[in-house]
MIMARMI-658088 format. One record per atom (N, C-alpha, C, CB): x, z, y. Coordinates in steps of 0.02 Angstrom, whole numbers, plus 50000, padded with zeros to 5 digits. Atoms other than C-alpha are relative to their C-alpha. Glycine has a CB too. Example, Ala and Ser with C-alpha at 12.3 -4.5 7.8 and 13.67 -1.06 7.14 Angstrom:
BEGIN
500455000049941;506155039049775;500455000050060;499505006250001;499584999749941;506845035749947;499615003750055;500204992950023;
This chain:
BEGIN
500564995249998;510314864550371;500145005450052;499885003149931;499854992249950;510154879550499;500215005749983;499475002850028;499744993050018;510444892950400;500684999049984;499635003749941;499225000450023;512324886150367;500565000150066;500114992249955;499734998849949;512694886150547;500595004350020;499625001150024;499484992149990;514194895950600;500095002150079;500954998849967;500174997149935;513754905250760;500005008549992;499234996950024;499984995249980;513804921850840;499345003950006;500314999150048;500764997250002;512224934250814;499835002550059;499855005649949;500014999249935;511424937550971;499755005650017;499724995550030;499994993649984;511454951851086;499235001849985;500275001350075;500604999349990;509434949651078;499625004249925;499754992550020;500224998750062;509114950250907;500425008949965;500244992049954;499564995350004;510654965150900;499585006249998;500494999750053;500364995449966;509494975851009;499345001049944;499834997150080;500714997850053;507844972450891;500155002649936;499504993649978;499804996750079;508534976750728;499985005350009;500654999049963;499804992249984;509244992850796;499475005050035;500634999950051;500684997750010;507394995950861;499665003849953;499714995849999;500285001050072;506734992750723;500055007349953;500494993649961;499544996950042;507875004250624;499795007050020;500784997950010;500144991849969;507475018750754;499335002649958;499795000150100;500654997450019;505655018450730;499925000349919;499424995250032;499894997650063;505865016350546;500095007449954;500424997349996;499784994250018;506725031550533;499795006350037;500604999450001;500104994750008;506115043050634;499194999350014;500475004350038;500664999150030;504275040650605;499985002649923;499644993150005;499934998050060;505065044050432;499574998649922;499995005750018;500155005650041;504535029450316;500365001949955;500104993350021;499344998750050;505535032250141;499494991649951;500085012149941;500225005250039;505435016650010;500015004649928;500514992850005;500124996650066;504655024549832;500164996149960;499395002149984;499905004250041;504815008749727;500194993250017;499545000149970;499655003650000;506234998549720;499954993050017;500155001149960;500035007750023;506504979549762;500494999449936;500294994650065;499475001250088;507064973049597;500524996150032;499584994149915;499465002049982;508954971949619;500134991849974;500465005149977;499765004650033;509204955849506;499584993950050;499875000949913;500345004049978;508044945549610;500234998150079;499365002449988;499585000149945;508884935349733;499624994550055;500814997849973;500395001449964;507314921149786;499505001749976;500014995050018;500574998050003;505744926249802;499554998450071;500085007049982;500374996949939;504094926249899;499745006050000;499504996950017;500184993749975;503784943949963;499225000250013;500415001450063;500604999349971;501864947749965;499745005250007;499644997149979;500114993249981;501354960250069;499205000850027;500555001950058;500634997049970;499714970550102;499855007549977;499384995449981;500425005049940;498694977550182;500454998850031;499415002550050;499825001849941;498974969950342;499565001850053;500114993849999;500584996649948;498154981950465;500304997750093;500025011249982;499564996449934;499514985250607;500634995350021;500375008349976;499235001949981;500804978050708;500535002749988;500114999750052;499434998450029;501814989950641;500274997749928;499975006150002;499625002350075;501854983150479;500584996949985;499654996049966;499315004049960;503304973850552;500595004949994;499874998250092;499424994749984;504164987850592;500365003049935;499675006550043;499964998150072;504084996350421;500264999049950;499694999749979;499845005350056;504204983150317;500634997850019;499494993749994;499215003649991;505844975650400;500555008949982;500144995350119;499434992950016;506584994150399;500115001649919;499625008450037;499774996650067;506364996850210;500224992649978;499365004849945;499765006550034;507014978950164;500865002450031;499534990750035;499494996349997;508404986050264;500565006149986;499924999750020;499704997350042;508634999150170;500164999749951;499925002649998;499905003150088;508374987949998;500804996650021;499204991749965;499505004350003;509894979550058;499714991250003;500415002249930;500325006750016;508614962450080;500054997650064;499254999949971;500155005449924;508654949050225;499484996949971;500654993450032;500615003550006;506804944950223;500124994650041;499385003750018;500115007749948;506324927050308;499175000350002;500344990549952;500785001549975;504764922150362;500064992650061;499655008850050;499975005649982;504014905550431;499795000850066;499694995849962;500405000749931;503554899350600;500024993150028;500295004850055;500015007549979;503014885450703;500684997450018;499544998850064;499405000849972;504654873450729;500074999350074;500264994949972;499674998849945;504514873650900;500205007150042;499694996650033;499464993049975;504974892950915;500584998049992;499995007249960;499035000150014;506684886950854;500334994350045;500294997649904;499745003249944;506934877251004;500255002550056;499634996850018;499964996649957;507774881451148;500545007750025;499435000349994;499694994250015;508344898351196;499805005849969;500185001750044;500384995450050;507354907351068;500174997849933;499224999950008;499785003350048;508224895950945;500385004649947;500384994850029;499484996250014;509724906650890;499715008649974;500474999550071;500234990649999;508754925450901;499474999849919;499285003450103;500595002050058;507224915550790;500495000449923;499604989950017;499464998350075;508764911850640;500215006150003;500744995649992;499804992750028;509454927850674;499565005249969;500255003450050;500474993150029;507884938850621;499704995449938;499225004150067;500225004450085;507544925550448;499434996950002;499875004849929;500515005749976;506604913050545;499914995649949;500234995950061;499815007750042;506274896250460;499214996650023;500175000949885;500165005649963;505654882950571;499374994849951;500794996050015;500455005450007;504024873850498;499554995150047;499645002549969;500555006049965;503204855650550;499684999449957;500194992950025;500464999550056;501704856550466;499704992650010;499425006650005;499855008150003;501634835050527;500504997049938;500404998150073;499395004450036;502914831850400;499554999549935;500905004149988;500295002750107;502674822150216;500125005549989;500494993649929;499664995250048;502484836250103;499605006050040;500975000249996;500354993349949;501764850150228;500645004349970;498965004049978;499494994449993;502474866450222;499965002249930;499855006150057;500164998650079;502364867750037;500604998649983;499424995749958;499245005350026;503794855250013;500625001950059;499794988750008;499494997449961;504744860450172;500335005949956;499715002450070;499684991950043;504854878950091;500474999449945;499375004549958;499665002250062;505364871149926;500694998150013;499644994149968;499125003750006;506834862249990;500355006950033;500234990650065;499644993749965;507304877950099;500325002549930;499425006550044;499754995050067;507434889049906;500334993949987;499415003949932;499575001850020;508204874749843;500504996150045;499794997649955;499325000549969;509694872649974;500445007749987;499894998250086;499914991449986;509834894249985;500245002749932;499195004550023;499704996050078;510734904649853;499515006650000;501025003250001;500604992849989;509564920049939;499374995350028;500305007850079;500395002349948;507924916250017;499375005749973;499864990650001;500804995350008;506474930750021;499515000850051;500105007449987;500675001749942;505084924350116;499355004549985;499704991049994;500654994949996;503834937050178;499324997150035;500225006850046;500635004449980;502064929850195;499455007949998;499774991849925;500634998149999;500584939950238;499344997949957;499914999150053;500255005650061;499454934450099;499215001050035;500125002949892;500734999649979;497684942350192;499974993850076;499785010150023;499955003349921;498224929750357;499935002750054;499614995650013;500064996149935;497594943050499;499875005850003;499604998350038;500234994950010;497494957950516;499295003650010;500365002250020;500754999550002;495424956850542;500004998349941;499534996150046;500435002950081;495434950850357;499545005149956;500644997749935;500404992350028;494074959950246;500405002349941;499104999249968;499734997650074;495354958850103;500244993449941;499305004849963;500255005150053;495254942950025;500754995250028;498994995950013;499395001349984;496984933150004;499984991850006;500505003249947;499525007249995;497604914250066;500314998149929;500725001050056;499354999750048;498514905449911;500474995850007;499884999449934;499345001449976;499864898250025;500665002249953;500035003550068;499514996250037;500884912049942;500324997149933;499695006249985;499745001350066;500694907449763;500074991950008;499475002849935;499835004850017;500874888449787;500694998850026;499564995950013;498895002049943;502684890349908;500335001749926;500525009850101;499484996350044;503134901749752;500014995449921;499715009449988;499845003650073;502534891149600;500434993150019;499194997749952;499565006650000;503224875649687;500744999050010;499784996250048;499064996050001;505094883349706;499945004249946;500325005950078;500124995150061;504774890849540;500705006250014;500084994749910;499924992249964;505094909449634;499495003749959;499795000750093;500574994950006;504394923549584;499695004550058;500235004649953;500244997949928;503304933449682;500055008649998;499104997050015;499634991350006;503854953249721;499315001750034;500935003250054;500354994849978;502424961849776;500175008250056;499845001249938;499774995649974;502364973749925;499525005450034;500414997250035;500374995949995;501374988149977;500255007050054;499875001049931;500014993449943;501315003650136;499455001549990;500124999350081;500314991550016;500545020450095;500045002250090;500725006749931;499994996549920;499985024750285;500085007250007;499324998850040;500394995349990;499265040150247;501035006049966;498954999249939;499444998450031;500995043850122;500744999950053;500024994849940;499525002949973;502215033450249;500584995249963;500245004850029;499485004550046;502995024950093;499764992549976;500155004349929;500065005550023;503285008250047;500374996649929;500124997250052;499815002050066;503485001549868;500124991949986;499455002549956;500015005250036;503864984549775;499814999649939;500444998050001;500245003550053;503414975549609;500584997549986;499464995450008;499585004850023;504464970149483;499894991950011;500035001349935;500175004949991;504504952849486;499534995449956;500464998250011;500465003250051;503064941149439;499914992450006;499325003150006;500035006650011;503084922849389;499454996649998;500254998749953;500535003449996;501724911549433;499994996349934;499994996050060;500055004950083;500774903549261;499794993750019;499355002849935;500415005149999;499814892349339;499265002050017;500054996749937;500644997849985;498214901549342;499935004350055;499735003049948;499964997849929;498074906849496;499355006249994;499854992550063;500404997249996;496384916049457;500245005649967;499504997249987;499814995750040;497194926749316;500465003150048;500234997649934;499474996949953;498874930849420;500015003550051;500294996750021;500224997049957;497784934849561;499635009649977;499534994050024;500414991950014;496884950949454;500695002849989;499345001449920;499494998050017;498554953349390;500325005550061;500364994049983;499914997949918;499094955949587;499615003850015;499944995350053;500564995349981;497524964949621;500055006749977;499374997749976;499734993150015;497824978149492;500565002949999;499885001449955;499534996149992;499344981749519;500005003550067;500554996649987;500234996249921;498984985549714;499545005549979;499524994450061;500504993950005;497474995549668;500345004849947;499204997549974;499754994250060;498525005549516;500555003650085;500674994949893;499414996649912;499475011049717;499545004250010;500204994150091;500654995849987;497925015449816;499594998449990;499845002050045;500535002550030;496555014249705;499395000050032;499945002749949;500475001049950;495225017349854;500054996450056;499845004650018;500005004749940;495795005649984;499584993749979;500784997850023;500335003049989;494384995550012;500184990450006;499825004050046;499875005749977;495384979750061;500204999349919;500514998950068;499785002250062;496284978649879;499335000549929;500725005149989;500915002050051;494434981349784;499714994250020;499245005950014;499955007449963;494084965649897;500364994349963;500395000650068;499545002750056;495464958449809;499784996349938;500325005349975;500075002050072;495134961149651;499154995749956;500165007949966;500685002850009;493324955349661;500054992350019;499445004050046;500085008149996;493894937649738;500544997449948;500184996650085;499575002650081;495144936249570;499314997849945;500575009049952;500535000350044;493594940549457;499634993250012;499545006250010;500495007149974;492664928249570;500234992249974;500054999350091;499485005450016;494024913349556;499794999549916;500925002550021;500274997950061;494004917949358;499204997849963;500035006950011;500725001949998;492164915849351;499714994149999;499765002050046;500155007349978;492114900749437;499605001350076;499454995649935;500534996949954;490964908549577;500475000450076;499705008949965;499715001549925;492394907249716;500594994950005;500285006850032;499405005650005;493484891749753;500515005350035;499864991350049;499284997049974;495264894449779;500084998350061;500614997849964;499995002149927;495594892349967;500914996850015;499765008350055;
């Protein structure tokens, strides 16, 4: 597997972390609520997703949880000489051609990994009106992971987590579940009332699951 490799971290990736880390800190981001220490795989689901900085943010307070997030990407970034920098920042190489799609790739990833906390964007772009992909919850029920919940306060500069939550199966229920706990954050952001209206919907019957 790639992540067992034993190689040297590269000057490239050296330089972005320590970026990273700057703007983190002195834009002066603080993390309010904890990643739950005991939780060692997980998928990370984060929103909103407004800004390219969310990048920035989000990797700086995982760095201050003490967490090596991952996140997926096409396998041919991990070719080449972008190969090495891609594993160093918690790449992980998907062919979405393969038996199984990236459902079953992911799966075998958590089950080779003693860690693995894959950060997915659950709205897909940052034009979304609000309304979530459930990529997320099927990587996480099919590596029976739980899913941590993650959340940036722009207006605050803080970023919080969720204890951890176990997929039932009902994807429509788990989804309000997810919904209100975002909106019990910022209960007027428009994108997480979005949310919670395509849970109700699902629930209903009135919106297929995508």
């Amino acid at each position: 597997m790639q992540h067992n490799e034993t190689r040297n971290v590269t000057l490239l990736s050296r330089l972005v972390n320590r970026t990273i880390l700057f703007f983190y800190k002195w834009m002066r981001w603080r993390v309010v609520e904890h990643f739950p220490r005991d939780v060692k795989k997980c998928v990370i689901a984060g929103a909103p997703h407004t800004s390219n900085w969310d990048f920035v943010f989000f990797a700086g307070a995982t760095h201050e949880e003490k967490v090596q997030p991952n996140f997926m990407g096409k396998h041919t970034l991990f070719e080449g000489m972008m190969r090495n920098f891609m594993l160093d920042m918690g790449g992980i190489g998907v062919d979405r051609s393969q038996k199984g799609g990236t459902t079953q790739q992911l799966k075998n990833e958590y089950d080779s990994r003693e860690e693995l906390n894959l950060v997915i964007a659950c709205e897909g772009t940052r034009k979304s009106d609000g309304k979530w992909k459930s990529g997320f919850y099927n990587i996480a029920k099919a590596a029976g992971v739980p899913i941590v919940l993650a959340y940036a306060d722009n207006e605050k500069r803080t970023i919080g987590f969720s204890p951890p939550i176990m997929p039932s199966g009902n994807y429509g229920e788990d989804l309000l579940k997810i919904a209100e706990w975002f909106r019990s954050k910022i209960p007027d952001l428009e994108r997480y009332k979005v949310l919670e209206q395509q849970a109700r919907d699902i629930i209903s019957g009135k919106n297929d699951v995508r």
